[in-house]
N, C-alpha and C positions, 0 to 999 in steps of 0.2 A: 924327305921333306915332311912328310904326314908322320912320323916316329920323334920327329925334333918338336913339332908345333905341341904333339901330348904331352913331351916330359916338359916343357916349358909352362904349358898349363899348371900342371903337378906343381911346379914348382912354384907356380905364384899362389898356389892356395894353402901350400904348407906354411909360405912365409907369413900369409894372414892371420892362421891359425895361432903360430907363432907369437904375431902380436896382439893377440887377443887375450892367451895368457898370460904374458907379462908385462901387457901394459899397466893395470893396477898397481901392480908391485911397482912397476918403473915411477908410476905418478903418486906414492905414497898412500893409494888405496887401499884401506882393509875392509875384506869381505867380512871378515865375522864380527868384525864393528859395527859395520851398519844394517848384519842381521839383529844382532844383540840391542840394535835402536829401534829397529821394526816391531821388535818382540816388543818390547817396552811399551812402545806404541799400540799395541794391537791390548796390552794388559790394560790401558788407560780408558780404552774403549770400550773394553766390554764393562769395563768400573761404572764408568759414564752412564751406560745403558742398562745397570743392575740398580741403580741409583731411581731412575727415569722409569722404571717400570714399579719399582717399588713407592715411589710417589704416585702411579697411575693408580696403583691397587690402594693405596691411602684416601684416595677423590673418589672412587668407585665407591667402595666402602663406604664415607661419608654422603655421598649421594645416592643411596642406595632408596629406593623406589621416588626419586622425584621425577623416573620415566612417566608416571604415572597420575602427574599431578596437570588438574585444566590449560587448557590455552585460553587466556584473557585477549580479545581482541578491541581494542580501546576505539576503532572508528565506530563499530555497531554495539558497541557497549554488550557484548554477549560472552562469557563462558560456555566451554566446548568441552570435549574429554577430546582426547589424541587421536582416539579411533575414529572419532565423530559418529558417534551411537546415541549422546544425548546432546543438549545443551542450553543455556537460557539467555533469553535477550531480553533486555531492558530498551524500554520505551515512555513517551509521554509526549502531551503535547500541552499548552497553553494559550487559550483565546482569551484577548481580551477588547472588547466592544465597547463604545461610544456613542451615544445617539442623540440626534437631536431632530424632535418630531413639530412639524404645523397637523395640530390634530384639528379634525375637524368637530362632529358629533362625539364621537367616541373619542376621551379623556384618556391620551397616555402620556404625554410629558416627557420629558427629559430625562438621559438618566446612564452610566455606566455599568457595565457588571463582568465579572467573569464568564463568558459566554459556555467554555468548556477549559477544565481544567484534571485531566485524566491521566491515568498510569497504565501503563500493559507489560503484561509477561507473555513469551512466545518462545517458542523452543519444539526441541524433539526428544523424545525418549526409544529406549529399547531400536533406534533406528530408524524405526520406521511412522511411529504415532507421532505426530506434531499437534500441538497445543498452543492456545493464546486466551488468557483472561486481561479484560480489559475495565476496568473501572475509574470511577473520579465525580467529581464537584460537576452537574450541571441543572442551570435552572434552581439553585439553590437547593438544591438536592444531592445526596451520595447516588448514586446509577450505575449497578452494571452493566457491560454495553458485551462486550465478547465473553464468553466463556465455553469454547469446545475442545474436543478433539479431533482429529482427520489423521486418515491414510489411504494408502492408495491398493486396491486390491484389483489387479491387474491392469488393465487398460483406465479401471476408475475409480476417482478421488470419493474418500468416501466423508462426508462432515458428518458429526454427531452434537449439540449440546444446541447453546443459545448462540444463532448468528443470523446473518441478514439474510431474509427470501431472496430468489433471485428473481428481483423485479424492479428495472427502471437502472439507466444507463449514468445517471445523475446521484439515484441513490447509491448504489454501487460505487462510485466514485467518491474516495475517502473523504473527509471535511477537507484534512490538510489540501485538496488538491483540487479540490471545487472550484471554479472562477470568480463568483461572486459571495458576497458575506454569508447569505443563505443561499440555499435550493431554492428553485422556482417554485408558485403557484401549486401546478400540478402535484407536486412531489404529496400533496396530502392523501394521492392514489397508493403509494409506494407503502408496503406492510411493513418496512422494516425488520427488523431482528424481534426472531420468535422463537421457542426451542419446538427442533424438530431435529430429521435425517434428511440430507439432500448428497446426491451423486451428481459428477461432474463428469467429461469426458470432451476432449475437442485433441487440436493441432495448434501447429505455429501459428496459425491465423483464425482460427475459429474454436467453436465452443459450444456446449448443451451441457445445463443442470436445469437436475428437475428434483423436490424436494415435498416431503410432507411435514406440516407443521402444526404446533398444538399451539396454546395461551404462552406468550414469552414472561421472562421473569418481571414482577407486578414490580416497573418503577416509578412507582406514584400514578400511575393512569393515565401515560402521555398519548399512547397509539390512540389515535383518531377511533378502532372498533374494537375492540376483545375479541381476539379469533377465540374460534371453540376448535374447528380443524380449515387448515389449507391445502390444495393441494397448489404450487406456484411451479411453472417454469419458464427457462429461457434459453434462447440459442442465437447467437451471434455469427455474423462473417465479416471476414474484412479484407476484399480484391486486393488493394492494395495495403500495404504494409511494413512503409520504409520509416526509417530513422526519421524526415521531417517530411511525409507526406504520409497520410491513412486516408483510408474509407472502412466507415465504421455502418455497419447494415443489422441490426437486430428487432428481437420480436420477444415481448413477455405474456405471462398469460396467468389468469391466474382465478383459481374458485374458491369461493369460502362460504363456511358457519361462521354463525356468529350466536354467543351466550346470550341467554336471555331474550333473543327474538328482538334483541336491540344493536343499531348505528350510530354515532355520532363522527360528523366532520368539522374541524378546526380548521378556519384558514387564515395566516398570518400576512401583515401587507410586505413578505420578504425581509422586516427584521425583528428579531428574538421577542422583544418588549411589545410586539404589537399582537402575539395571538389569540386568534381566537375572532379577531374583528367581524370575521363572518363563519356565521354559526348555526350549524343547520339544527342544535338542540339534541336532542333524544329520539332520532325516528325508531319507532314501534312494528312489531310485526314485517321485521324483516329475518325471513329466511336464508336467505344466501347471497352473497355478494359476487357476478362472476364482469370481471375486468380486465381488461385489454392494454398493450401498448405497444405499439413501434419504434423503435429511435433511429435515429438516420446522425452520423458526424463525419467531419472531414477536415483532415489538416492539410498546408498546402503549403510548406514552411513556416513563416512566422503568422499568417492566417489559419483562423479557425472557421468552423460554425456545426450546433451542434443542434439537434432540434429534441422531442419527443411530443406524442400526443396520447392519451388515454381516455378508454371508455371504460365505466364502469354504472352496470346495474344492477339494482337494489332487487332482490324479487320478492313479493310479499305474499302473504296471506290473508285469510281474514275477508276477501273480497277486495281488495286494496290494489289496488293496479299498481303494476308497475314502475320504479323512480330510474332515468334516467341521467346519470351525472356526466361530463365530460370536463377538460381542458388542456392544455398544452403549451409551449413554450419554445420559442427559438431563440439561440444567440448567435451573435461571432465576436469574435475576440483578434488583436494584432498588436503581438510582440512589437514595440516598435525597434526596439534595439537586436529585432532579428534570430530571437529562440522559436524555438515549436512547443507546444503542450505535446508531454508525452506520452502517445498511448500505450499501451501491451495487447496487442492482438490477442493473444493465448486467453485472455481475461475477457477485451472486449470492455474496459475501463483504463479511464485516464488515468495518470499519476504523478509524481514529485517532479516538477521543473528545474534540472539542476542546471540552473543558471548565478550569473552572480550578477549585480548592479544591472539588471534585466526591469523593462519597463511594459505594462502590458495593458490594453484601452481596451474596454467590451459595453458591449451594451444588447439588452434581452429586452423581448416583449413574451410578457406571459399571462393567461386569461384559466377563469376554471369556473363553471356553470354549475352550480350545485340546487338552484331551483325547483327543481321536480320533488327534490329527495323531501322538504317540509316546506308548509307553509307560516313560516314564524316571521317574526320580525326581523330577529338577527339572522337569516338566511338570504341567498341573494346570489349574484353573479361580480366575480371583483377581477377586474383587467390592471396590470401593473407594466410600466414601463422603469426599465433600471438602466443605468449607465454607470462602469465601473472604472475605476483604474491603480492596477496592481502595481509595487513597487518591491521587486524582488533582492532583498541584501545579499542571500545566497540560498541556497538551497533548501535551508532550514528555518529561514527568517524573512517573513516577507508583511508589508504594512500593504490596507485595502481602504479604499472608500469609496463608498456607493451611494448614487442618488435614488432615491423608489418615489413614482408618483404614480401610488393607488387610489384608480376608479371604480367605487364602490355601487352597485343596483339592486339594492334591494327589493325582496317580494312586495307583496300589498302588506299596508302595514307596517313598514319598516321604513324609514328615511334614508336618500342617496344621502354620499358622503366624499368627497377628494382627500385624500392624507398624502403628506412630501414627508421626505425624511432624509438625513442624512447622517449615514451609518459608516465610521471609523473602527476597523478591526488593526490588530499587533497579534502576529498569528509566528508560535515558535513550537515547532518538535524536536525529537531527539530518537 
């Protein structure tokens, strides 16, 4: 039984065998037909692909170093190289102001201007040095405003050329992103852009620069004193830290020479056409200037409020006692349409509201005592109340109008005075 079952096997597999080779033949199949079409096929292929490479090396060839040529990036208006070792950004922005004044004693009138109308370059070289000159139209003047370099040599940022002390949470905070048309009162404390070397160093949430500065570049005489040297710093924290809630806690500080043994303070009623209203003149036989400020802000969604206060005294010589100046400022501000002002922790300053059809209501009370510093006429103590409100197109375009009703107290000598004014900005960068 087991001898029959094998040859039976055997036998069905010879018969398959069988018809495996002479089924072709049986069904009119030729094998070397349809290798001779394979061949054929396989020669069309490699044609195709001799063809295809010889075009690749034709494009090669013809683009030959455009690996090497910028990347244009059209949203930031900047060129780059590949590597990203260098690169340069274009910038600008355009203020344009409206006013119309109930003057009181002091004759300012009506009247529109270009308030700032500037250009900037900023970029990196060799990798690691980053740069930014910034210049343009203000006050009817050419002005240069930025012109350094910086890099970072280990844990810290190093700046070099003409740029802002670090002092004052308001000053620091760009024009474009200021809340109201001007800076407050106070900000006549704030040194501005001077040239020196200032080092930086913080976290996600905080921050410390401290800088030495000489006389900044002469444009037209606007800084309230002539530094001879400064020494300024500042250090920032911020607990919290979120996308639409901060707390902003900082402290500036700052000492100075001043040329010539002389001061002068400029104070404007917060808009452009009105400075100088209170004017402390030429004070004399001052030695040093050493001044103070805190700032305290906080965002809480679409609510703000932001404050600072500064001391700053005169110290003389000569027998001349000592001038004490102070003032300060609070606002708050609310998105009604429900944005936040943006802070950056790391900075420790506000910045660009990227919102679109965004509506925003503020209103500040701000005071600055300059009394002490001379006894002149145009000298005096000026308290201002502003109420704002912002209308943001987008992020880059936003219209302003501000009420200011400054209360003017002058020394002996001088006459009080009330000024209202209502100031329309058209505020556009790039």
């Amino acid at each position: 039984m087991k001898i029959k079952t094998i040859w039976t096997a055997r036998g069905a597999m010879g018969i398959a065998a069988l018809a495996l080779f002479t089924a072709p033949a049986a069904a009119g199949y030729d094998v070397n037909s349809r290798i001779d079409a394979l061949e054929n096929e396989l020669r069309a292929l490699k044609a195709q692909v001799e063809t295809r490479d010889a075009k690749l090396a034709e494009l090669e060839a013809s683009t030959a170093g455009l690996e090497n040529l910028p990347v244009f990036d059209g949203k930031k208006l900047q060129i780059s190289s590949r590597d990203g070792d260098w690169s340069i950004r274009f910038g600008g922005r355009a203020h344009i102001d409206a006013t119309v004044v109930d003057d009181d004693v002091t004759q300012i009138g009506n009247g529109a201007e270009i308030r700032r109308l500037w250009w900037d370059i900023s970029g990196k070289v060799a990798g690691v040095w980053k740069y930014k000159f910034q210049a343009g139209f203000e006050n009817d003047q050419v002005r240069i405003k930025d012109a350094y370099v910086a890099t970072d040599l280990g844990p810290l940022g190093l700046t070099i050329g003409n740029h802002k002390e670090a002092y004052s949470l308001e000053e620091l905070t760009g024009s474009n992103y200021i809340t109201f048309v001007e800076r407050g009162l106070p900000n006549v404390f704030a040194p501005g852009r001077n040239i020196g070397v200032s080092a930086n160093t913080g976290g996600a949430n905080w921050g410390v620069t401290a800088g030495f500065f000489t006389d900044g570049i002469n444009n037209g005489g606007i800084n309230n004193q002539t530094t001879d040297w400064a020494v300024t710093g500042r250090t920032h924290f911020a607990p919290i830290a979120d996308a639409d809630r901060a707390l902003h806690l900082g402290v500036a500080a700052s000492y100075r020479g001043v040329e010539n043994d002389t001061a002068q303070f400029n104070l404007r009623p917060e808009f452009n056409d009105g400075r100088g209203i209170v004017n402390t003149g030429v004070i004399n036989d001052v030695e040093k200037i050493m001044q103070v400020g805190p700032e305290l802000a906080a965002v809480f969604g679409p609510f703000s409020v932001q404050g600072e206060y500064h001391w700053a005294t005169l110290e003389r010589g000569q027998g001349v006692g000592d001038a004490d100046l102070d003032g300060g400022y609070a606002f708050a501000s609310w998105f009604v349409t429900g944005e936040s002002r943006a802070y950056d922790a790391a900075k420790g300053t506000f910045g660009r509201v990227k919102a679109h059809d965004a509506i925003e209501l503020a209103v500040r009370y701000s005071m600055v005592d300059l009394t002490e510093a001379a006894a002149v006429a145009t000298n005096g103590e000026e308290t201002n109340i502003t109420a704002g409100v912002n209308y943001y197109f987008n992020p880059n375009v936003r219209v302003m109008l501000n009420y200011i009703n400054a209360d003017i107290d002058r020394t002996a000598g001088g006459v009080d005075e009330e000024i209202q004014s209502v100031v329309s900005r058209l505020q556009i960068d790039f």
